[in-house]
C-alpha positions as CSV (number, residue, x, y, z in Angstrom):
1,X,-24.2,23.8,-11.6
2,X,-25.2,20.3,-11.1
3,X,-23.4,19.3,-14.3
4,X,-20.3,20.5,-13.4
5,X,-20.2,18.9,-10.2
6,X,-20.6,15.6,-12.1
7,X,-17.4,16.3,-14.2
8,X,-15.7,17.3,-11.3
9,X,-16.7,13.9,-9.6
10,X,-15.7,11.8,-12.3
11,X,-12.1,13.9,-12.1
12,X,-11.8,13.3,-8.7
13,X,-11.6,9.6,-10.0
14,X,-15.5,8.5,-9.1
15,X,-17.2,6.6,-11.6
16,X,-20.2,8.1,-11.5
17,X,-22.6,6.5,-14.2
18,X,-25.4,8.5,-16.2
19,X,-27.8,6.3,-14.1
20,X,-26.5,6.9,-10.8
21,X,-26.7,10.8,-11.8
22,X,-30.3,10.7,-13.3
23,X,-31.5,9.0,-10.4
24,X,-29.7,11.7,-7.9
25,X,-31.6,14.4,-10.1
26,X,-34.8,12.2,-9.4
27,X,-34.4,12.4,-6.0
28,X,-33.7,16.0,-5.9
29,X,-37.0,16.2,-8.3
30,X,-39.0,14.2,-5.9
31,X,-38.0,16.8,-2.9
32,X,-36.0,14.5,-0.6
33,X,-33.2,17.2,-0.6
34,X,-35.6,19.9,0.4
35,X,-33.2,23.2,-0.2
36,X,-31.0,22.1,2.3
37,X,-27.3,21.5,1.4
38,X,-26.7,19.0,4.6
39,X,-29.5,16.5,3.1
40,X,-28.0,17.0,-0.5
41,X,-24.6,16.2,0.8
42,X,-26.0,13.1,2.3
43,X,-28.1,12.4,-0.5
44,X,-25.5,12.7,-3.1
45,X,-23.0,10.3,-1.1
46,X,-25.5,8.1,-1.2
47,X,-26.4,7.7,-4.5
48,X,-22.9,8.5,-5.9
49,X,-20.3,6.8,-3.9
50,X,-20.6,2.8,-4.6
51,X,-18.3,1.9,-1.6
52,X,-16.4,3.3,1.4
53,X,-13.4,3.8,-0.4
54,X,-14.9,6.8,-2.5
55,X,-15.9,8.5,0.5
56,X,-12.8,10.2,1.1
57,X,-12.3,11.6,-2.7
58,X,-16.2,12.7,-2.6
59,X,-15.7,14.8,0.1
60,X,-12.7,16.5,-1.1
61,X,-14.6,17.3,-4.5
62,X,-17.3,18.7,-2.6
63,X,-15.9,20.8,-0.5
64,X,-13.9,22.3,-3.3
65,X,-16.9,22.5,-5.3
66,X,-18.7,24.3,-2.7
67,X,-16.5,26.0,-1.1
68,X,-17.4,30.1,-0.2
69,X,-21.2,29.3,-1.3
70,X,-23.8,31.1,1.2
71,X,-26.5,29.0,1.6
72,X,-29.2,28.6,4.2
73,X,-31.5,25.6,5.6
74,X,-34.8,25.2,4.9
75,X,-37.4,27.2,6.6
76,X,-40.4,25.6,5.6
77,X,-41.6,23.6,9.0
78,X,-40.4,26.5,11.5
79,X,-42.0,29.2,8.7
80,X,-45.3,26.7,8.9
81,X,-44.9,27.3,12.5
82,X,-44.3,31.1,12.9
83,X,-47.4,31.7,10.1
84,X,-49.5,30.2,13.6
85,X,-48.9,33.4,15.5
86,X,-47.6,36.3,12.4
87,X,-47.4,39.4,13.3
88,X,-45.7,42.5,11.3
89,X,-42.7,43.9,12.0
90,X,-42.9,47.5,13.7
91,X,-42.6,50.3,11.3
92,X,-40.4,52.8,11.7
93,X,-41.4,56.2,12.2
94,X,-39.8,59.3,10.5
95,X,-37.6,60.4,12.8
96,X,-35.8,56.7,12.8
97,X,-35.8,56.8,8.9
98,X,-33.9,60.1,9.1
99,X,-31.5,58.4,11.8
100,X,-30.7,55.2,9.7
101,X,-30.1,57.8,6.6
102,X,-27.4,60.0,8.5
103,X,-25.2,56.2,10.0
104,X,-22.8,55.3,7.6
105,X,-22.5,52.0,6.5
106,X,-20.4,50.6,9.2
107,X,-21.9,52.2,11.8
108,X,-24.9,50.5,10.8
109,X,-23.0,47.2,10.6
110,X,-22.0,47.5,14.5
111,X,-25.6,48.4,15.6
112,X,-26.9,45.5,13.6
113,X,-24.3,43.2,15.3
114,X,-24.8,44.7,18.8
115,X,-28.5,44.3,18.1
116,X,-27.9,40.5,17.3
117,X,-25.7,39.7,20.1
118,X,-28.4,41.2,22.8
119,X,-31.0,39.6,21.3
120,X,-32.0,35.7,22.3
121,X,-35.8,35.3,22.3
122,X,-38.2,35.4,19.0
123,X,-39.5,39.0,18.8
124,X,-42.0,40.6,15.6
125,X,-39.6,43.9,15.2
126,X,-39.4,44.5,19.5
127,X,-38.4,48.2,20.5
128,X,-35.2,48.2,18.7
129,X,-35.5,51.2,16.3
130,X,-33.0,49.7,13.8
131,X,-35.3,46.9,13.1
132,X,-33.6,43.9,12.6
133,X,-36.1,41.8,14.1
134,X,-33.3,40.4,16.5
135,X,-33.0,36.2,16.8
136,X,-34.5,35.0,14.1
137,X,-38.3,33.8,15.1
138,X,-37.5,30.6,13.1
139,X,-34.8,29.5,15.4
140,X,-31.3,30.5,13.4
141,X,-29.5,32.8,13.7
142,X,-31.1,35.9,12.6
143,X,-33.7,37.2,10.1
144,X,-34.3,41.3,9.3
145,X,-37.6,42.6,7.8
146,X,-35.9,42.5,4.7
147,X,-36.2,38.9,4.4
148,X,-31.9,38.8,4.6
149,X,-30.9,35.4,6.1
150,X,-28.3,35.8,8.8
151,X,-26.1,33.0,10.5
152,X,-25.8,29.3,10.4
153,X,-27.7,26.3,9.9
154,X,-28.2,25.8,13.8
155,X,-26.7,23.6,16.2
156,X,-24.2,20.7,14.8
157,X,-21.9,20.8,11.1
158,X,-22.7,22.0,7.8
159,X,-22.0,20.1,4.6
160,X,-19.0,21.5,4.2
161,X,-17.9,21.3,7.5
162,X,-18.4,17.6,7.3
163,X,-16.6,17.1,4.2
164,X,-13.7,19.0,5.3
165,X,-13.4,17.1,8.0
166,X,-12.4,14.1,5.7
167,X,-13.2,11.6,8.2
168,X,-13.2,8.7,5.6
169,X,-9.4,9.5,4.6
170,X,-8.3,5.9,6.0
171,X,-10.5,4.2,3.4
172,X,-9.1,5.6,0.3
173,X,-7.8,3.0,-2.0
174,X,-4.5,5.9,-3.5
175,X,-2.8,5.5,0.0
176,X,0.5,3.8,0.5
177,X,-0.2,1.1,2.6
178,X,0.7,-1.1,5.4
179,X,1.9,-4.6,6.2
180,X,-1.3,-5.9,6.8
181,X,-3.1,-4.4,3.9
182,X,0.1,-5.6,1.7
183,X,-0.4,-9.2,3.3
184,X,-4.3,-9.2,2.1
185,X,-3.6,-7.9,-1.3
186,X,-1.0,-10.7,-1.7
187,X,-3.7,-13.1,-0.6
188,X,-5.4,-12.9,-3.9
189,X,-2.3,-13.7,-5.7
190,X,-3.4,-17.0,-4.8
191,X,-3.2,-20.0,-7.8
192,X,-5.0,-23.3,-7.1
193,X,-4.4,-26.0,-9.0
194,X,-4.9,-30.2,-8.3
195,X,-1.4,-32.0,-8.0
196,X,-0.3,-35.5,-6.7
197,X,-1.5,-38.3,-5.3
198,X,-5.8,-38.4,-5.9
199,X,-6.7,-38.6,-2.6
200,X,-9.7,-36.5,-2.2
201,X,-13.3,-37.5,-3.1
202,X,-14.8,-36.2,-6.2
203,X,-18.0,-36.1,-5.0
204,X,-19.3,-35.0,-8.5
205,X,-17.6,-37.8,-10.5
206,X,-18.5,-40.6,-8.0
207,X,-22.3,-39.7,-8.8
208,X,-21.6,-39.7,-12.2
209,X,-19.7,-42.9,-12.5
210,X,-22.3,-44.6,-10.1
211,X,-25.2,-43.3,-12.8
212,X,-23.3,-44.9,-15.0
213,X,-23.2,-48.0,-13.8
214,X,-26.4,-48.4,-12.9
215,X,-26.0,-47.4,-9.4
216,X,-23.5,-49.9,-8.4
217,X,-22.1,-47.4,-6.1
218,X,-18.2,-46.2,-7.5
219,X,-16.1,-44.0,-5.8
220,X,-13.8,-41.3,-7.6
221,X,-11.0,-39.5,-6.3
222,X,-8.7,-36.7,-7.0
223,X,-5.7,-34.5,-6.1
224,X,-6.1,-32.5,-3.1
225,X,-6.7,-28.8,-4.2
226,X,-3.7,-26.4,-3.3
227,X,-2.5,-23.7,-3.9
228,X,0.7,-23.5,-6.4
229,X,2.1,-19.9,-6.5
230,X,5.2,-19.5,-6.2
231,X,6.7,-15.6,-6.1
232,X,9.7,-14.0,-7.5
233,X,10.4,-10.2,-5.6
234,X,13.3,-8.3,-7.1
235,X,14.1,-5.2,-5.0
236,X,16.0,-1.8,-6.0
237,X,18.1,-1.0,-2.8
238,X,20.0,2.2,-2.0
239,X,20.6,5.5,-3.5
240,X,17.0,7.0,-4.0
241,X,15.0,4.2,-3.2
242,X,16.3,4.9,0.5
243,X,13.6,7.3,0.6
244,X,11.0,4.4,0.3
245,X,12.7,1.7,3.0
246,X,9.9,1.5,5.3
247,X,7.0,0.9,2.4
248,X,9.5,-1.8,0.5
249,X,10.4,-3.6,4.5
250,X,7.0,-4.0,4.5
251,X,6.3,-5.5,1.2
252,X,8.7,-7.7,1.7
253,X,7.5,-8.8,5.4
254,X,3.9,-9.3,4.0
255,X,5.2,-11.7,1.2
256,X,7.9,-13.2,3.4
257,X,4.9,-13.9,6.7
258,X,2.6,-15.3,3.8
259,X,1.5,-18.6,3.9
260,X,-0.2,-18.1,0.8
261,X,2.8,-19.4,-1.8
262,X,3.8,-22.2,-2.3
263,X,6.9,-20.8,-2.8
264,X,8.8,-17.7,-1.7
265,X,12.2,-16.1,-3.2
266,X,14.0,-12.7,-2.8
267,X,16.5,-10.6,-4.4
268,X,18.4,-7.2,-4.6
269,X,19.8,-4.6,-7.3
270,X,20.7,-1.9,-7.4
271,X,18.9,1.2,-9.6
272,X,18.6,-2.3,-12.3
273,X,19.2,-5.8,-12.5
274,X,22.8,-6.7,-14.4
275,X,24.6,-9.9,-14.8
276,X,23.9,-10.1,-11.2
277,X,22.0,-9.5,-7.9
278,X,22.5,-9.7,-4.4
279,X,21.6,-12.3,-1.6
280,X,22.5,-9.6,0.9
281,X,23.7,-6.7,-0.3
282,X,25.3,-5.4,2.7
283,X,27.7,-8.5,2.5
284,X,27.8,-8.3,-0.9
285,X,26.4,-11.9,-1.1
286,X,26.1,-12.1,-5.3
287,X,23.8,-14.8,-7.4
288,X,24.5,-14.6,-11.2
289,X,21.2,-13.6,-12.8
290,X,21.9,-16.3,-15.5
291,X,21.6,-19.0,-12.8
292,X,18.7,-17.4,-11.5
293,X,16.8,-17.8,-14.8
294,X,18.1,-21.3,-14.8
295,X,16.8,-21.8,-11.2
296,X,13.2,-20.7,-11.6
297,X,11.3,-22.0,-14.4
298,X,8.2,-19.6,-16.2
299,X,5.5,-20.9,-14.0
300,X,7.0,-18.6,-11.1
301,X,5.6,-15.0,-11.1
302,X,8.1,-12.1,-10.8
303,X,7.4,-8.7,-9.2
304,X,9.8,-5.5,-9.9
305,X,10.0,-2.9,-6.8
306,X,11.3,0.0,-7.6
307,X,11.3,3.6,-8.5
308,X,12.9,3.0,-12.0
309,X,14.5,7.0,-11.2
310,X,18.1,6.5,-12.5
311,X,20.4,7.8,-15.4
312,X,19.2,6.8,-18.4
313,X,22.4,5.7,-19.5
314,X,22.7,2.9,-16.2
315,X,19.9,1.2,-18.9
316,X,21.0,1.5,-22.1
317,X,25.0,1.6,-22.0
318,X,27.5,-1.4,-21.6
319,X,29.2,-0.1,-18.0
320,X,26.8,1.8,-17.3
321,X,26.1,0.2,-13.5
322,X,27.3,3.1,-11.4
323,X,28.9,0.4,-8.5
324,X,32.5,1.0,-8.4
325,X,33.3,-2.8,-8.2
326,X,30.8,-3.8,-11.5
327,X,30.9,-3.6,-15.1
328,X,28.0,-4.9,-16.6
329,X,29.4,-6.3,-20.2
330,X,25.6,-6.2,-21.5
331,X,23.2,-3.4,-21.1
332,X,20.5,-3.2,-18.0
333,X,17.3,-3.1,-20.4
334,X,19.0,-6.2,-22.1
335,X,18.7,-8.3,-18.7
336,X,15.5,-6.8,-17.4
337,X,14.2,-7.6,-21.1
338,X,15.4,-11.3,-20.6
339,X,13.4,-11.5,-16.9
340,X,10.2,-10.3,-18.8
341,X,10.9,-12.8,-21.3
342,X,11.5,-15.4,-18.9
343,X,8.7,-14.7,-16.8
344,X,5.6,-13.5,-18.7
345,X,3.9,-13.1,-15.4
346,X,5.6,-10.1,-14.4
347,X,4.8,-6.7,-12.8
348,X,7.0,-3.5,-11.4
349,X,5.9,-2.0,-8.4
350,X,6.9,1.9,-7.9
351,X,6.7,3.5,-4.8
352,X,6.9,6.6,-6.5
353,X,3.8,8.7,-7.2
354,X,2.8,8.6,-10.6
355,X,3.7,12.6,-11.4
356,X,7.2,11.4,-11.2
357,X,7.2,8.7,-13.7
358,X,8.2,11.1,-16.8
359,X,11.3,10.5,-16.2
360,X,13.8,9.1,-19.2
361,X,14.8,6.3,-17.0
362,X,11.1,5.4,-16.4
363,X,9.9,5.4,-19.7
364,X,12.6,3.1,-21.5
365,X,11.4,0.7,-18.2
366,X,7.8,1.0,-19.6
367,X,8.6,-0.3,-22.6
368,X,10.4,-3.4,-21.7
369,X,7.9,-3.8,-18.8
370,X,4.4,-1.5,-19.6
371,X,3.0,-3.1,-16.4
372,X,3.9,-0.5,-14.1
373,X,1.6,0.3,-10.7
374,X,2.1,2.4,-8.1
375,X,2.4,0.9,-4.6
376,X,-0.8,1.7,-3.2
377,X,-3.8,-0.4,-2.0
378,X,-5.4,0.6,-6.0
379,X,-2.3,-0.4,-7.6
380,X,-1.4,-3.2,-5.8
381,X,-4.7,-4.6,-6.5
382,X,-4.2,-3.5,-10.6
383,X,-0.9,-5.1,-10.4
384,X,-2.5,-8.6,-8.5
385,X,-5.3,-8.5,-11.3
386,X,-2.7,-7.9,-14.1
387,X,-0.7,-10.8,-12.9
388,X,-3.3,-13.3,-12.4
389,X,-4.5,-12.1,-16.2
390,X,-1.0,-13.3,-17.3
391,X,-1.3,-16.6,-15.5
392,X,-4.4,-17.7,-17.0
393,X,-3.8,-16.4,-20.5
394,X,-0.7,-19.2,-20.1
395,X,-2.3,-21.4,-18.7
């Protein structure tokens, strides 16, 4: 059982390592589970989840994995206890046999409930003939002569109840996210690099150069240290990307409140980038994409958003831009193909979950641009990584 509640881990996207499972079945070896499925549940998380952010996805997988299992608490201590002061339960005499033969089965069941519900103290068998035993004398919620566990695990949640509750939901990294998250993800984005006038002491180098010269004390100095990214966001506006206005205003009101870039440019399209974009769409306020490529050189990095969900033939046909007013002389692919080209450091952003992207239109994007990440706080952070890969690899 154990095994497959690895697998199902790992499926639920935790990376849970051979180690961190042998040491879990250690712990379960050593006893500090007892047979209680609270303490395993608490146990497991422990061991298994290496941040907050995988608490959310390990409680889903266990309460699916354990879902409609009957289990009970351990007895041990309050069966310690009872064993103090044992005593049998009453037998029953003949007459009482003969009664419980004649009751059919759910007449039985409504004695034995009626029996329960009356009885609150710990009793050895009592004067009830039917012999339940009533409360259970270890403090849950009942116990029969014939050794049947009834009821719960006592006061307070079970396991399952806890991981049902999915109280960690906030911290999963798969959720679209806010302005603020979108802000911090951006931060990382961040490229320093040593420009200018050297007006900042090297601290390193004047210890150096003094060694040097025989500790005739010489100062060095460099460039201050700052921070040189500049950001390129190209947004798909209108049509089916209405459906995702909220998530892309705040994308763009993260990147445009940053203070984090050195510089900061947007622009629109529509469905996909032609021979040009917009300003302001609304107005219809148009920049030529060739000037665009002209304006920002390859040291800028470039960031798609979009849900690439169009007609296949809006990429790959001459005309093909479904706005009444524009025919595109060159095909879409052919100009987002040039923006890769221009700017290696490139991502696309889709706010789309990832079931959707077998679309036609989303594949023939993938292959121009294979960097594709959905827009949550896991992708944005895949897509930030990706990008700062590109820069250094140029660099």
């Amino acid at each position: 059982m154990f095994v497959d509640f690895m697998y199902q881990l790992r499926s639920y996207g935790l990376k849970v390592s051979s180690n961190e499972w042998l040491t879990l079945l250690k712990a379960l070896d050593m006893g500090h589970a007892g047979e209680s499925l609270n303490r395993f549940y608490y146990l497991a998380r422990a061991i298994l989840c290496r941040t907050e952010l995988d608490y959310d996805a390990f409680d889903r997988c266990f309460a699916e994995f354990f879902e409609g299992i009957t289990y009970s608490e351990s007895m041990k201590d309050e069966f310690q206890e009872w064993l103090k002061n044992a005593r049998p339960p009453r037998a029953l005499t003949d007459a009482e046999k003969a009664m419980l033969k004649a009751l059919e089965l759910d007449e039985l069941r409504e004695m034995f409930e009626e029996r329960m519900r009356e009885q609150k103290e710990r009793h050895d068998g009592g004067n009830k003939w039917i012999g339940t035993g009533g409360t259970s004398p270890f403090g849950h919620g009942g116990y029969n002569p014939a050794g049947i566990r009834v009821g719960g695990e006592g006061g307070g949640m079970n396991a399952l109840q806890v991981a049902s509750q999915r109280m960690f939901r906030n911290f999963r990294r798969d959720v679209i996210i806010d302005t603020r998250q979108m802000g911090l993800a951006l931060r990382k984005l961040r490229h320093w690099g040593r420009e200018g006038h050297p007006s900042e002491l090297d601290l390193d180098a004047s210890i150096e150069a003094t060694g040097r010269n025989a500790g005739d004390i010489t100062l060095m100095f460099r460039p201050e240290r700052k921070n040189n990214l500049k950001l390129l966001l190209l947004m798909d506006v209108g049509g089916s990307m209405t459906y995702h206005t909220q998530i892309c205003e705040q994308l763009f009101s993260a990147a445009h409140q940053s203070v984090h870039f050195k510089e900061f440019k947007h622009y629109y399209f529509h469905n996909c980038p032609y021979d040009f974009m917009f300003t302001d769409i609304e107005q219809q306020e148009r920049v030529l994409t060739k000037d665009l490529l002209r304006s920002y050189d390859s040291s800028w990095m470039l960031i798609f958003v979009g849900d690439a969900a169009m007609a296949p033939y809006e990429l790959t046909e001459v005309g093909g831009a479904i706005d009444y007013f524009q025919r595109n002389a060159e095909p879409g692919l052919v100009w987002i193909n040039r923006l890769r080209q221009h700017f290696p450091s490139s991502v696309w952003l889709n706010p789309e979950p990832q079931i959707y992207w077998h679309r036609p239109s989303n594949q023939l994007i993938r292959k121009v641009i294979p960097d594709m990440f959905p827009m949550s706080l896991e992708g944005m952070d895949d897509a930030i990584a990706a990008l700062k890969r590109m820069k250094q690899k140029r660099s």
